[in-house]
BATIVO-91977 format. One record per residue: residue in three letters; x, y, z negated of N, C-alpha, C in turn. Coordinates in steps of 0.1 Angstrom, whole numbers, plus 5000, padded with zeros to 4 digits. Layout:
// BATIVO-91977
<node><type>ALA</type><n_X>X</n_X><n_Y>Y</n_Y><n_Z>Z</n_Z><ca_X>X</ca_X><ca_Y>Y</ca_Y><ca_Z>Z</ca_Z><c_X>X</c_X><c_Y>Y</c_Y><c_Z>Z</c_Z></node>
...
This chain:
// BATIVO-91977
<node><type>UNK</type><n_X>7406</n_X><n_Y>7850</n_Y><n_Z>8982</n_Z><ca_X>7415</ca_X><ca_Y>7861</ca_Y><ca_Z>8985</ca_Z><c_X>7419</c_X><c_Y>7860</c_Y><c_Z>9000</c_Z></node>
<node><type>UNK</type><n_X>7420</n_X><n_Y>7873</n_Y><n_Z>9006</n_Z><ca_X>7424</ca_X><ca_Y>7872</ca_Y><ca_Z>9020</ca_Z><c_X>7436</c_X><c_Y>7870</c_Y><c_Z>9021</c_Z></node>
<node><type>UNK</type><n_X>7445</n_X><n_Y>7867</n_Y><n_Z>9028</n_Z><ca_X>7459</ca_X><ca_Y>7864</ca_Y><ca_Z>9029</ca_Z><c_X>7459</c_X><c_Y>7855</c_Y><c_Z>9042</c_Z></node>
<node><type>UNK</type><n_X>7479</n_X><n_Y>7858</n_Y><n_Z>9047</n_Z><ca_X>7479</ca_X><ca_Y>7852</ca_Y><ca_Z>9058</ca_Z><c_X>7484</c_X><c_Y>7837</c_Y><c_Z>9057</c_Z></node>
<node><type>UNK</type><n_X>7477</n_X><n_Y>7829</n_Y><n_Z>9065</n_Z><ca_X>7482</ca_X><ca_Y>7812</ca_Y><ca_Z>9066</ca_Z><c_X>7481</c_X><c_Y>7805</c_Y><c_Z>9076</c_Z></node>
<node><type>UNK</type><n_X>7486</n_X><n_Y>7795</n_Y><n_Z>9081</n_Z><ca_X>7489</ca_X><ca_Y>7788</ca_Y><ca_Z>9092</ca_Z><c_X>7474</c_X><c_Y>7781</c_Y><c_Z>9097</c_Z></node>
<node><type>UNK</type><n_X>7470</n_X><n_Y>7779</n_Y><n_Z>9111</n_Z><ca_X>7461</ca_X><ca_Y>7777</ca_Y><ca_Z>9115</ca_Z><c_X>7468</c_X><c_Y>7766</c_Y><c_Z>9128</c_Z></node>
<node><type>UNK</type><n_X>7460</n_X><n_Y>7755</n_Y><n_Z>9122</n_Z><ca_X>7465</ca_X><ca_Y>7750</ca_Y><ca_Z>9137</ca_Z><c_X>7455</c_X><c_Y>7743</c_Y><c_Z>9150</c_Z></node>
<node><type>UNK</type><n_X>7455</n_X><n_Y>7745</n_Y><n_Z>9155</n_Z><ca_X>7443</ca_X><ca_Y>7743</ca_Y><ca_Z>9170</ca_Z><c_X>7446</c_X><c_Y>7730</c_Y><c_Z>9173</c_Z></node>
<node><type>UNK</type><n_X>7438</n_X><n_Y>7718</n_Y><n_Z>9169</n_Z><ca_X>7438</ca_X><ca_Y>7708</ca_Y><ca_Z>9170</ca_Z><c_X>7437</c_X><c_Y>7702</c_Y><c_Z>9184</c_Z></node>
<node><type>UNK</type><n_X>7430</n_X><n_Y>7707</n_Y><n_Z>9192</n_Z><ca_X>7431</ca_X><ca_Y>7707</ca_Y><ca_Z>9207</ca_Z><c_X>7444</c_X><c_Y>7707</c_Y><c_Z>9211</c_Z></node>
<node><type>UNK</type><n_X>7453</n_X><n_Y>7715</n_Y><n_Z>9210</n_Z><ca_X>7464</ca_X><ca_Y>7718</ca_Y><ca_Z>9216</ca_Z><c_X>7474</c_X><c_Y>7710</c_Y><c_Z>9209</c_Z></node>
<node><type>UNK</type><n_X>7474</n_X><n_Y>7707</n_Y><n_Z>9196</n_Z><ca_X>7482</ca_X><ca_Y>7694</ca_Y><ca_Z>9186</ca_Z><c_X>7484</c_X><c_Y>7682</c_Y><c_Z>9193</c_Z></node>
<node><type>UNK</type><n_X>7494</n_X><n_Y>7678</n_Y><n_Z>9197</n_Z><ca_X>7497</ca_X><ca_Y>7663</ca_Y><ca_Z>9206</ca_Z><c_X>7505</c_X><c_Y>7654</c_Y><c_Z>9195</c_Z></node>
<node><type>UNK</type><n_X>7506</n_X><n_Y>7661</n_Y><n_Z>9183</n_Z><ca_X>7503</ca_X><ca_Y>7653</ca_Y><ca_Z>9167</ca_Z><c_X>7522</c_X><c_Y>7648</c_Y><c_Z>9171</c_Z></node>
<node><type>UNK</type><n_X>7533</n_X><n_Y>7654</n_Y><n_Z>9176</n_Z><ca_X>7548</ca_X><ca_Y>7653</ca_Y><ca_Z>9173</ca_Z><c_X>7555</c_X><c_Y>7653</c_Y><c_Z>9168</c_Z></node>
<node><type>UNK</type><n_X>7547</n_X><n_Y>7660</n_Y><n_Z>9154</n_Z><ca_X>7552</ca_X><ca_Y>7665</ca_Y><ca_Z>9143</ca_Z><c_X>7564</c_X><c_Y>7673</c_Y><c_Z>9137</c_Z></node>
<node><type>UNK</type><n_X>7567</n_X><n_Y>7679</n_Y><n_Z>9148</n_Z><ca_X>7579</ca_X><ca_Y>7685</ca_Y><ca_Z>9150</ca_Z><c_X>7577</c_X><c_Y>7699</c_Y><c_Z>9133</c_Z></node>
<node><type>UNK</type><n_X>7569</n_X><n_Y>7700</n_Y><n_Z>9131</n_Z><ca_X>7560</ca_X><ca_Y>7710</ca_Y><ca_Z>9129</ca_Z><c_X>7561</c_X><c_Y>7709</c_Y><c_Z>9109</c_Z></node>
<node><type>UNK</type><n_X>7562</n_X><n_Y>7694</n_Y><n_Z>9110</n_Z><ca_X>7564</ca_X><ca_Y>7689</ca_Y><ca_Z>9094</ca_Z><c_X>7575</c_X><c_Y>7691</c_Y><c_Z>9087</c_Z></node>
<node><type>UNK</type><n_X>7589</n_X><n_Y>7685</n_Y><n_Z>9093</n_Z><ca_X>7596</ca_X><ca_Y>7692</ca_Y><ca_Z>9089</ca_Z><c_X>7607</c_X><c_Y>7700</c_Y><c_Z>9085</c_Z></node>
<node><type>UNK</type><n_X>7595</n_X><n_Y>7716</n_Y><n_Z>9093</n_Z><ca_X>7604</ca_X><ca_Y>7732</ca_Y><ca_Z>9091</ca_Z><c_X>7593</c_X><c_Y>7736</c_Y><c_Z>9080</c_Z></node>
<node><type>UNK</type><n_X>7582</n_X><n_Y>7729</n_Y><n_Z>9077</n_Z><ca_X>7578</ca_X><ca_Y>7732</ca_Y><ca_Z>9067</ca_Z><c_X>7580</c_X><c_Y>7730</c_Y><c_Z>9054</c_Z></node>
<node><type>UNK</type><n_X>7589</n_X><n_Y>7741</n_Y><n_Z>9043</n_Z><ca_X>7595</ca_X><ca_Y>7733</ca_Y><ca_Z>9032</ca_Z><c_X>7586</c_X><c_Y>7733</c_Y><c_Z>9023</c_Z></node>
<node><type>UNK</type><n_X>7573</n_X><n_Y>7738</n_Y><n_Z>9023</n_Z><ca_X>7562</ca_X><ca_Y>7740</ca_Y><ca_Z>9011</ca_Z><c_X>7556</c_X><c_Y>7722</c_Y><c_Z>9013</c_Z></node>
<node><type>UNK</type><n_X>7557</n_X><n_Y>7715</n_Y><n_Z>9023</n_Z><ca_X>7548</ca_X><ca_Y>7703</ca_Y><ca_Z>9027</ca_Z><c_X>7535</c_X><c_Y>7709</c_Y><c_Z>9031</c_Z></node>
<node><type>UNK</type><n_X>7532</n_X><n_Y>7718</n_Y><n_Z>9038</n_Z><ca_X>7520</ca_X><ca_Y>7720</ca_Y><ca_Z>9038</ca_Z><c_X>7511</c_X><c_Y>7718</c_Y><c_Z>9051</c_Z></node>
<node><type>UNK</type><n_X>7517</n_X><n_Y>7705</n_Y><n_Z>9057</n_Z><ca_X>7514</ca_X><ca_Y>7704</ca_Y><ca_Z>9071</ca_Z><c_X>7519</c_X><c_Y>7683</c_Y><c_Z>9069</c_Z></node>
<node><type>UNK</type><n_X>7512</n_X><n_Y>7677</n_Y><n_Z>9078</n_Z><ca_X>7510</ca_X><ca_Y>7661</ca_Y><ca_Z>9077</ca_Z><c_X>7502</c_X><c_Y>7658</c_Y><c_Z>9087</c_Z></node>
<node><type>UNK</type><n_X>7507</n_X><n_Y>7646</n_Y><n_Z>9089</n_Z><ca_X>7494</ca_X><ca_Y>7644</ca_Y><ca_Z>9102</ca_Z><c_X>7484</c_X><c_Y>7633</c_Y><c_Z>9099</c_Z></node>
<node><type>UNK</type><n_X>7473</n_X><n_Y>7634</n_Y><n_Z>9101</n_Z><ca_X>7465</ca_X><ca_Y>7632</ca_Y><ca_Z>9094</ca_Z><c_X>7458</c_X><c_Y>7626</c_Y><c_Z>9110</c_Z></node>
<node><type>UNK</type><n_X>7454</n_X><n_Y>7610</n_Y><n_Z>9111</n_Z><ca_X>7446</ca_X><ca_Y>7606</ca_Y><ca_Z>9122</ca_Z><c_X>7452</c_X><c_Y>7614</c_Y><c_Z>9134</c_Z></node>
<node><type>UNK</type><n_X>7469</n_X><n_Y>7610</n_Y><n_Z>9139</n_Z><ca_X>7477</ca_X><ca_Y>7619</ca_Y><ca_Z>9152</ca_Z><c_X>7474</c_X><c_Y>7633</c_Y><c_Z>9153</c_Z></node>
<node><type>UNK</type><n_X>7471</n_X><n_Y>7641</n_Y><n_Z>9140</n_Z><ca_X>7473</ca_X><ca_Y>7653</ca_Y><ca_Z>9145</ca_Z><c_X>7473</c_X><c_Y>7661</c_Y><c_Z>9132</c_Z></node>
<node><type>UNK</type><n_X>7484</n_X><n_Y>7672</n_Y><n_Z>9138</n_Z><ca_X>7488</ca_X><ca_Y>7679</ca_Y><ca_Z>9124</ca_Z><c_X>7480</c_X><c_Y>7686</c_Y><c_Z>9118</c_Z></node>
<node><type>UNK</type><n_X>7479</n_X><n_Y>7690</n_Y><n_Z>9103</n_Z><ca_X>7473</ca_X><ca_Y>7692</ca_Y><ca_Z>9094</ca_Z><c_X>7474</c_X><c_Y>7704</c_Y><c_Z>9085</c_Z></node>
<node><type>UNK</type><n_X>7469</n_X><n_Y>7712</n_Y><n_Z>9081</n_Z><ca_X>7472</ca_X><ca_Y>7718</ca_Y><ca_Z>9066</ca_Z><c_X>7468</c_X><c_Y>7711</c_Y><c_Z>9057</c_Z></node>
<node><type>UNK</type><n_X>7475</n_X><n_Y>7706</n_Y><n_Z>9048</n_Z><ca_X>7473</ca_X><ca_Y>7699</ca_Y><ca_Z>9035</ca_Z><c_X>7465</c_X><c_Y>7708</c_Y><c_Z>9027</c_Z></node>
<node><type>UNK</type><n_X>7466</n_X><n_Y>7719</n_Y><n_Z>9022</n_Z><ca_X>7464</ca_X><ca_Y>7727</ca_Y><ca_Z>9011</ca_Z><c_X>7459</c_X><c_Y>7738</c_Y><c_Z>9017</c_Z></node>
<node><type>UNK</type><n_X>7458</n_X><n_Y>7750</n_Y><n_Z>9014</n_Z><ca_X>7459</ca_X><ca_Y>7762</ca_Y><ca_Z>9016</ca_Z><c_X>7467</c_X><c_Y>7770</c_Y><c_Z>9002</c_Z></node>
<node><type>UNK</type><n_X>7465</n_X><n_Y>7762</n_Y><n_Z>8993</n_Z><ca_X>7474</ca_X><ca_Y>7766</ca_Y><ca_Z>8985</ca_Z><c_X>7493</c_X><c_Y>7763</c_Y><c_Z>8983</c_Z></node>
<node><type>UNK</type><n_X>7497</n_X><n_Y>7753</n_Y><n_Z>8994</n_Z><ca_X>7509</ca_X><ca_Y>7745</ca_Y><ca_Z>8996</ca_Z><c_X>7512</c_X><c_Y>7756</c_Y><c_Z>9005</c_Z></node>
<node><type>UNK</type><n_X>7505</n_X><n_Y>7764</n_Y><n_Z>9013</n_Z><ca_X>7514</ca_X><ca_Y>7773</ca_Y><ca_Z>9028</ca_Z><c_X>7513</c_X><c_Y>7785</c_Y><c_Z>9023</c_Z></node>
<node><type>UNK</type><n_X>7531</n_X><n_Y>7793</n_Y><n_Z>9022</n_Z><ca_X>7529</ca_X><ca_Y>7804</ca_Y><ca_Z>9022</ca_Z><c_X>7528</c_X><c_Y>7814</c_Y><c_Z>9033</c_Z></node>
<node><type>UNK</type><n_X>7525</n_X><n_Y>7809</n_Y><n_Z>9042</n_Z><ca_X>7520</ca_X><ca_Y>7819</ca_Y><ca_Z>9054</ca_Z><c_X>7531</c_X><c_Y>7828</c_Y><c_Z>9060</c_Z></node>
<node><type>UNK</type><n_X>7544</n_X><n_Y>7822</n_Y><n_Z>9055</n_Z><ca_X>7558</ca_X><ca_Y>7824</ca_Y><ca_Z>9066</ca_Z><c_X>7559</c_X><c_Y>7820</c_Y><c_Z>9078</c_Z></node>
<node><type>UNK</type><n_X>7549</n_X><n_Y>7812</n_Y><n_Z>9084</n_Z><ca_X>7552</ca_X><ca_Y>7809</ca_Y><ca_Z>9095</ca_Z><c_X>7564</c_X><c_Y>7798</c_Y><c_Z>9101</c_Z></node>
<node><type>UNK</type><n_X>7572</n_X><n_Y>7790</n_Y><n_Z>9090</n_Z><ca_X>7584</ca_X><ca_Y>7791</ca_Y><ca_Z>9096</ca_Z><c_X>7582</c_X><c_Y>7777</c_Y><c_Z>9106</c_Z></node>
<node><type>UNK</type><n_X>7568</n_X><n_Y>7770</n_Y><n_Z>9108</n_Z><ca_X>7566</ca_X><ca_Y>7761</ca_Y><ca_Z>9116</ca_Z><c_X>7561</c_X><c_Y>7762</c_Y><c_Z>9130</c_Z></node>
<node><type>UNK</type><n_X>7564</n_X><n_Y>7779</n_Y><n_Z>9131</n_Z><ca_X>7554</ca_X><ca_Y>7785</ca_Y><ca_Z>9144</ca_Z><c_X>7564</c_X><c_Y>7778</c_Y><c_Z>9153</c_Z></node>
<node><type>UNK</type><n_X>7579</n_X><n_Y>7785</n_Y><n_Z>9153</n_Z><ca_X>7586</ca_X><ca_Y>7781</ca_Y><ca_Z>9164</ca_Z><c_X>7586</c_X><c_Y>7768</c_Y><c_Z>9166</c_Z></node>
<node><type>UNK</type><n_X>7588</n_X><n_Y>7755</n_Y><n_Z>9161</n_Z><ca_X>7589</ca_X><ca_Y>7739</ca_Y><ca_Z>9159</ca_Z><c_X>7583</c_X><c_Y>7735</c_Y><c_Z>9172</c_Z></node>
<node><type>UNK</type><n_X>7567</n_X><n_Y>7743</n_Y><n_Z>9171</n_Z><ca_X>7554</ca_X><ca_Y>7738</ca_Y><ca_Z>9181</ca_Z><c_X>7559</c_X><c_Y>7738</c_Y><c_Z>9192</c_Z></node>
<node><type>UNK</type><n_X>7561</n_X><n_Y>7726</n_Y><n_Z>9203</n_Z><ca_X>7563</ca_X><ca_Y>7727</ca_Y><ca_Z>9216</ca_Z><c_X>7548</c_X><c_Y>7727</c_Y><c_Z>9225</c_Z></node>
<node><type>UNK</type><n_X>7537</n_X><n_Y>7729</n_Y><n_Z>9224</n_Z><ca_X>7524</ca_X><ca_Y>7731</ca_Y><ca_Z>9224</ca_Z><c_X>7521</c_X><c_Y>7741</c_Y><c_Z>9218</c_Z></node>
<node><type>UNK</type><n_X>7525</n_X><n_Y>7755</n_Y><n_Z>9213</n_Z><ca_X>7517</ca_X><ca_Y>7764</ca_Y><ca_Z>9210</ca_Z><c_X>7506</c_X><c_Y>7761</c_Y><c_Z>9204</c_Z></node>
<node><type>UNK</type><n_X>7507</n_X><n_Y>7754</n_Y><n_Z>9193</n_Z><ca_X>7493</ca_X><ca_Y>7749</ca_Y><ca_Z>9187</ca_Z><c_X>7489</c_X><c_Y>7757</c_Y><c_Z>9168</c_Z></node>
<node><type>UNK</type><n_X>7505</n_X><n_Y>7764</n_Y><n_Z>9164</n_Z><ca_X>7504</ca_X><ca_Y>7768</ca_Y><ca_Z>9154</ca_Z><c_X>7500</c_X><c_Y>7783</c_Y><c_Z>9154</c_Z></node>
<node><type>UNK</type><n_X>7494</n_X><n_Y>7793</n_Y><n_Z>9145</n_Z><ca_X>7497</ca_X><ca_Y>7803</ca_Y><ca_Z>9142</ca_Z><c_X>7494</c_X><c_Y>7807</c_Y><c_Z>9129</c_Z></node>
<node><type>UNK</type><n_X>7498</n_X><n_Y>7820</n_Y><n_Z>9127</n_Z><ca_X>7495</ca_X><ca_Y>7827</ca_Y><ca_Z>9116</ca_Z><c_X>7482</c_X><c_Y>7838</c_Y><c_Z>9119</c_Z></node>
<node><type>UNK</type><n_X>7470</n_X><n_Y>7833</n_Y><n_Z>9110</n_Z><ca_X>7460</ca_X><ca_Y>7843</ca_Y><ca_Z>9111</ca_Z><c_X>7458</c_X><c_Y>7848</c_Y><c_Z>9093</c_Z></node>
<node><type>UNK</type><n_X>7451</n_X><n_Y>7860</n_Y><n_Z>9095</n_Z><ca_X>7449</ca_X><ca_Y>7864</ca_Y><ca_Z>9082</ca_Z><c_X>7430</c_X><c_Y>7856</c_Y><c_Z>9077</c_Z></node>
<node><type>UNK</type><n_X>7427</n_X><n_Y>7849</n_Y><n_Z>9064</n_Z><ca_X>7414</ca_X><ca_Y>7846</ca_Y><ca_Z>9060</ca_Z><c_X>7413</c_X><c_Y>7843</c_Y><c_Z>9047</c_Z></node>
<node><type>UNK</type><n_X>7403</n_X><n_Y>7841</n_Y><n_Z>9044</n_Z><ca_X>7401</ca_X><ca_Y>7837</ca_Y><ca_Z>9027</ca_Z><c_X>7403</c_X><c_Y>7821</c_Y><c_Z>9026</c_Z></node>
<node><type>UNK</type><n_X>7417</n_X><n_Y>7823</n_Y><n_Z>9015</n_Z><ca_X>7421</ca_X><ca_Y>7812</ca_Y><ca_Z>9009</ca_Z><c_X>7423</c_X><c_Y>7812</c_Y><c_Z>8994</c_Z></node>
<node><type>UNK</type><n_X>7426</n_X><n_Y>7803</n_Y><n_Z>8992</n_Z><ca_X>7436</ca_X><ca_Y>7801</ca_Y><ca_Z>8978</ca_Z><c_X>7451</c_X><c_Y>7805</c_Y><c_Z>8982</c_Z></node>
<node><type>UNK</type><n_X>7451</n_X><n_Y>7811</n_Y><n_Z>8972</n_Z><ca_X>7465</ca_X><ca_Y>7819</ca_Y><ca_Z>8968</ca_Z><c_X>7476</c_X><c_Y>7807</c_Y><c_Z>8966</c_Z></node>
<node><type>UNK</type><n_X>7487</n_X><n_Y>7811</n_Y><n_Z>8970</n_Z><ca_X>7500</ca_X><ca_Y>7804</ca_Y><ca_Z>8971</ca_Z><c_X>7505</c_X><c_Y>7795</c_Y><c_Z>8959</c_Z></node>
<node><type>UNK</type><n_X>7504</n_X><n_Y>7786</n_Y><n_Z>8957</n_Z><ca_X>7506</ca_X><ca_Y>7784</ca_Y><ca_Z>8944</ca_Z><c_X>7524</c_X><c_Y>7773</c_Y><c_Z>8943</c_Z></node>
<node><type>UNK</type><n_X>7533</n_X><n_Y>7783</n_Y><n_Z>8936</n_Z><ca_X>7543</ca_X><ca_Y>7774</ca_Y><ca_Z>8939</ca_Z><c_X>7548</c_X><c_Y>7763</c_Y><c_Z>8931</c_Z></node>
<node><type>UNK</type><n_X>7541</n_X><n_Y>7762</n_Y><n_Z>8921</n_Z><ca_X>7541</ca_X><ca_Y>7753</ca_Y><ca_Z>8910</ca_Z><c_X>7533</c_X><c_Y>7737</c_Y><c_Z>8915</c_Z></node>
<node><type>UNK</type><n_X>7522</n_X><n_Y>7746</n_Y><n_Z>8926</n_Z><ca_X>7517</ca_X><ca_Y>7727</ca_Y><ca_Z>8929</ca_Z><c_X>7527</c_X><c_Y>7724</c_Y><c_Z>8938</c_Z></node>
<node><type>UNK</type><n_X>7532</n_X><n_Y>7732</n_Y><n_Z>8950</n_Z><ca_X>7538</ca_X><ca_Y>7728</ca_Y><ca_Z>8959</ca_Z><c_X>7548</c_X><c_Y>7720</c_Y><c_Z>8953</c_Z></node>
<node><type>UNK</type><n_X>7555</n_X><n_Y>7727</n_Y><n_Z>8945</n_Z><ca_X>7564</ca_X><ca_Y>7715</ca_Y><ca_Z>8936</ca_Z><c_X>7561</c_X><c_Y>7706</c_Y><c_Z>8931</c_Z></node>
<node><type>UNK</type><n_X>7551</n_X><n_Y>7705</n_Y><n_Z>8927</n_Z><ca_X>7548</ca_X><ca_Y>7689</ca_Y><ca_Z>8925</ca_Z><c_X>7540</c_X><c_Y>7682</c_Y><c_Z>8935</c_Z></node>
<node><type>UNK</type><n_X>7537</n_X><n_Y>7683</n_Y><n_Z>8948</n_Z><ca_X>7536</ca_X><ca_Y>7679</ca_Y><ca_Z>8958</ca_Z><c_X>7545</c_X><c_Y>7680</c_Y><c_Z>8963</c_Z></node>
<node><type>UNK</type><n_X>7557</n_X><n_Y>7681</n_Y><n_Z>8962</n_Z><ca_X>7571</ca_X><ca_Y>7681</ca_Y><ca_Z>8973</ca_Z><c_X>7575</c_X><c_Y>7668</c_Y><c_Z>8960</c_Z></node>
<node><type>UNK</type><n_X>7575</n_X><n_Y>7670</n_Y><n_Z>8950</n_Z><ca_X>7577</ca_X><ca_Y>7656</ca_Y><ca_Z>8939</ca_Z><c_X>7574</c_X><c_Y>7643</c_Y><c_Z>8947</c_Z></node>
<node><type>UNK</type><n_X>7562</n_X><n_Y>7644</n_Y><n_Z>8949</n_Z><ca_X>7554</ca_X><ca_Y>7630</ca_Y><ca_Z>8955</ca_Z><c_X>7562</c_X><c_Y>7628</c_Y><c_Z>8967</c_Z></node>
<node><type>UNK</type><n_X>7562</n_X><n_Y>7639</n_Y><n_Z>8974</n_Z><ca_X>7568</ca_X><ca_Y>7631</ca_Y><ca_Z>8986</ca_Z><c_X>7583</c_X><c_Y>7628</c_Y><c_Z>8986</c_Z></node>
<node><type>UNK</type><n_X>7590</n_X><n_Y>7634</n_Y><n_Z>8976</n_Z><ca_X>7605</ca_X><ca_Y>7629</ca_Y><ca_Z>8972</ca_Z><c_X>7612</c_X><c_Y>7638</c_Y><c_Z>8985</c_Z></node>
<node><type>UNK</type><n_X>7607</n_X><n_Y>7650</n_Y><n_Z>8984</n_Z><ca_X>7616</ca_X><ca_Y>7664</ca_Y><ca_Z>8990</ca_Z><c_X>7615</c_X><c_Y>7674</c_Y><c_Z>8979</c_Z></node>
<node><type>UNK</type><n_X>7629</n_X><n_Y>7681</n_Y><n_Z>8985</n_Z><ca_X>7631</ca_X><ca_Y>7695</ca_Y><ca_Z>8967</ca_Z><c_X>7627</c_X><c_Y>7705</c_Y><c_Z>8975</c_Z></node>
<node><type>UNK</type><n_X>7621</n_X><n_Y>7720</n_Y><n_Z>8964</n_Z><ca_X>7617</ca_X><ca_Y>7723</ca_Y><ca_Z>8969</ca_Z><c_X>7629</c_X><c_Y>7736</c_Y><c_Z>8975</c_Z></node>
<node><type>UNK</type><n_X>7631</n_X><n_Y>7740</n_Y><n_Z>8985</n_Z><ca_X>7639</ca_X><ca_Y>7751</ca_Y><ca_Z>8991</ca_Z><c_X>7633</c_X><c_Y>7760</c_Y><c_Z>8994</c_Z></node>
<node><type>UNK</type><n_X>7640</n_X><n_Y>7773</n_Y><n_Z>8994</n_Z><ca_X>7639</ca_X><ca_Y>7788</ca_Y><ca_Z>8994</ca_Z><c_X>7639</c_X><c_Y>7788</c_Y><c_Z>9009</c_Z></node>
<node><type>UNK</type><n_X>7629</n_X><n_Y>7800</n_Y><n_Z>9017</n_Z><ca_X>7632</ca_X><ca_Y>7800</ca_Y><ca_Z>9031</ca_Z><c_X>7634</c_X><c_Y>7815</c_Y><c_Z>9035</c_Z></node>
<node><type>UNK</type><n_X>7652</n_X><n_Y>7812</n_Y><n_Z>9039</n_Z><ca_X>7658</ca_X><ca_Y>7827</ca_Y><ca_Z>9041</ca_Z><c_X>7657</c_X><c_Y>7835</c_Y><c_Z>9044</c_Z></node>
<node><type>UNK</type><n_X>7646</n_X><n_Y>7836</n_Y><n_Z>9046</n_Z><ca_X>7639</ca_X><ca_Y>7854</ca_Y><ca_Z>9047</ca_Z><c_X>7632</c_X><c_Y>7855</c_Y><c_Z>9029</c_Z></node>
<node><type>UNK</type><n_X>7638</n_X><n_Y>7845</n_Y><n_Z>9017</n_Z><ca_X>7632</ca_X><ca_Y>7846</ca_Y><ca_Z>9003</ca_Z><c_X>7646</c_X><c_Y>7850</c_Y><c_Z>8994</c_Z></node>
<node><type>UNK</type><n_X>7651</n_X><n_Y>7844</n_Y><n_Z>9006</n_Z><ca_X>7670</ca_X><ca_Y>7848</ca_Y><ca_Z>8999</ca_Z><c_X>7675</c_X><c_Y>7858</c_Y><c_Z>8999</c_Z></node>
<node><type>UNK</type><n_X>7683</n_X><n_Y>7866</n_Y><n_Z>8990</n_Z><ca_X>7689</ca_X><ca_Y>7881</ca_Y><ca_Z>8990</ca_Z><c_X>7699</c_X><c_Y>7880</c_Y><c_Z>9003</c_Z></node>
<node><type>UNK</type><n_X>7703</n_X><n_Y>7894</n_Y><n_Z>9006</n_Z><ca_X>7711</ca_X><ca_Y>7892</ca_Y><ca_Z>9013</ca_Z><c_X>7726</c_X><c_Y>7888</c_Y><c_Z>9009</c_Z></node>
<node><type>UNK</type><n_X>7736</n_X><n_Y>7881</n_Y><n_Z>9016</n_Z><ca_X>7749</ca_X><ca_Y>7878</ca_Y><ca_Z>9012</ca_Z><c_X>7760</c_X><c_Y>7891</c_Y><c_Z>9007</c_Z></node>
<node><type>UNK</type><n_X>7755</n_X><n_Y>7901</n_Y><n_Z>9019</n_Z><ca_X>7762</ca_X><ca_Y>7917</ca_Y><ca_Z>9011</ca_Z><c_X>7751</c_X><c_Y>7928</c_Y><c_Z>9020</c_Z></node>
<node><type>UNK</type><n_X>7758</n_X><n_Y>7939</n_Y><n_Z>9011</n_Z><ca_X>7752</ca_X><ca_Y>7948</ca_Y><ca_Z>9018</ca_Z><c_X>7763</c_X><c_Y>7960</c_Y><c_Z>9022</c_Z></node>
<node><type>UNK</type><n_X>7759</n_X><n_Y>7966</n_Y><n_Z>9035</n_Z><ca_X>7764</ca_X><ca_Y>7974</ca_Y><ca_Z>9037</ca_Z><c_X>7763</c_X><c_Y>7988</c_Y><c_Z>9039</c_Z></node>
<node><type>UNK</type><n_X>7771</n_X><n_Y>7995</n_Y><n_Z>9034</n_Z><ca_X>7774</ca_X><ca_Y>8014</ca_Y><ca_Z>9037</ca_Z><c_X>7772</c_X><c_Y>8018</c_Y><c_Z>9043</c_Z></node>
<node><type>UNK</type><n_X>7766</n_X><n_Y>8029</n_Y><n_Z>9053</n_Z><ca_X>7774</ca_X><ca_Y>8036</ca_Y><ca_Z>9067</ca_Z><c_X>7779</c_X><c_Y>8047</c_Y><c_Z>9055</c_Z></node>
<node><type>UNK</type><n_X>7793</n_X><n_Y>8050</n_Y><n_Z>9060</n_Z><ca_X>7796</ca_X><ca_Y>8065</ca_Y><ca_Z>9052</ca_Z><c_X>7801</c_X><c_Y>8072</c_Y><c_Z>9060</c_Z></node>
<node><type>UNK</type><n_X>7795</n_X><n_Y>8072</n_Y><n_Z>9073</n_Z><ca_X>7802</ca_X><ca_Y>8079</ca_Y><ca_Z>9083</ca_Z><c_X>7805</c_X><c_Y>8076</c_Y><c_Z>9096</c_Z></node>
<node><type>UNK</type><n_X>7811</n_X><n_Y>8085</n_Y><n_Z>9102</n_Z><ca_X>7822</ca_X><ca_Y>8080</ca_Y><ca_Z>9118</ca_Z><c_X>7835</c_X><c_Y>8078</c_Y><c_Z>9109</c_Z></node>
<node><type>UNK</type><n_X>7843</n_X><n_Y>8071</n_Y><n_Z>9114</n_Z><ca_X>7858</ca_X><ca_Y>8066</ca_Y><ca_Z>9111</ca_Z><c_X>7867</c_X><c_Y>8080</c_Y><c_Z>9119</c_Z></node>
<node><type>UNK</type><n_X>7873</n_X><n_Y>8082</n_Y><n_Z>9112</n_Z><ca_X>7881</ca_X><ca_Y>8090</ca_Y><ca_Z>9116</ca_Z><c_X>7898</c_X><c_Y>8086</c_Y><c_Z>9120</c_Z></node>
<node><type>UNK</type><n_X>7905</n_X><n_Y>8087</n_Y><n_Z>9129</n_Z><ca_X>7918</ca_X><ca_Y>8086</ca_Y><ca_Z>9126</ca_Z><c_X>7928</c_X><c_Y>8093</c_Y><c_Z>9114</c_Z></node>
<node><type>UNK</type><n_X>7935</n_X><n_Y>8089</n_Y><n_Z>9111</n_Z><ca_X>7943</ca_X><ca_Y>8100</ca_Y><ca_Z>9101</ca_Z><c_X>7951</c_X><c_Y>8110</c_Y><c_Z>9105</c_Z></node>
<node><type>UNK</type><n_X>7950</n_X><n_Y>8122</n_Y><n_Z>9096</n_Z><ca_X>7956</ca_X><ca_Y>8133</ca_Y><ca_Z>9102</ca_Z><c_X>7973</c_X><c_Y>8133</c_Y><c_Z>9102</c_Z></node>
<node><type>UNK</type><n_X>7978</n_X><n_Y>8135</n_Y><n_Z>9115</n_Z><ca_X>7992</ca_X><ca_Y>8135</ca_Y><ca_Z>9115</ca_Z><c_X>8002</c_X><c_Y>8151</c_Y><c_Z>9111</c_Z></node>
């Protein structure tokens, strides 16, 4: 399936790990000093490890992978003895709001 997922450019990985963990799927480890995708099925392709990179080494490209699967990730977040969490751009918003208008003063 095409879909978008993290790519990371091992050249530019200076393996920090800063990168591991903002990733709450686990889908990133360093593997021989340099960071990794574990899965393709562990990353859901939010990106939320782009900013972490102080090396610009991560991004999001679109390619053929395995589809998201959130049931392994959870039992890969098991093994490593992390739960798994929602990342808030998955969370509703807290409220929502109206416009019903300009505010008017009241009439005297």
């Amino acid at each position: 399936m095409l879909r978008k997922i993290v790519q990371i450019d091992e050249a530019k990985c200076d393996g920090c790990g800063l990168c591991i963990g903002s990733c709450a799927e686990g889908a990133i480890a360093l593997v021989d000093g340099k960071a990794r995708l574990v899965s393709d099925a562990y990353c859901d392709g939010l990106g939320a490890c782009l900013g972490e990179c102080p090396r610009d080494a991560i991004r999001v490209i679109e390619r053929e992978a395995d589809g998201f699967d959130e049931a392994a990730v959870s039992a890969h977040l098991e093994k490593l003895g992390r739960p798994l969490t929602a990342h808030p751009a998955a969370e509703p918003p807290l409220a929502t709001v109206t416009a019903i208008g300009p505010r008017h003063a009241p009439e005297e």
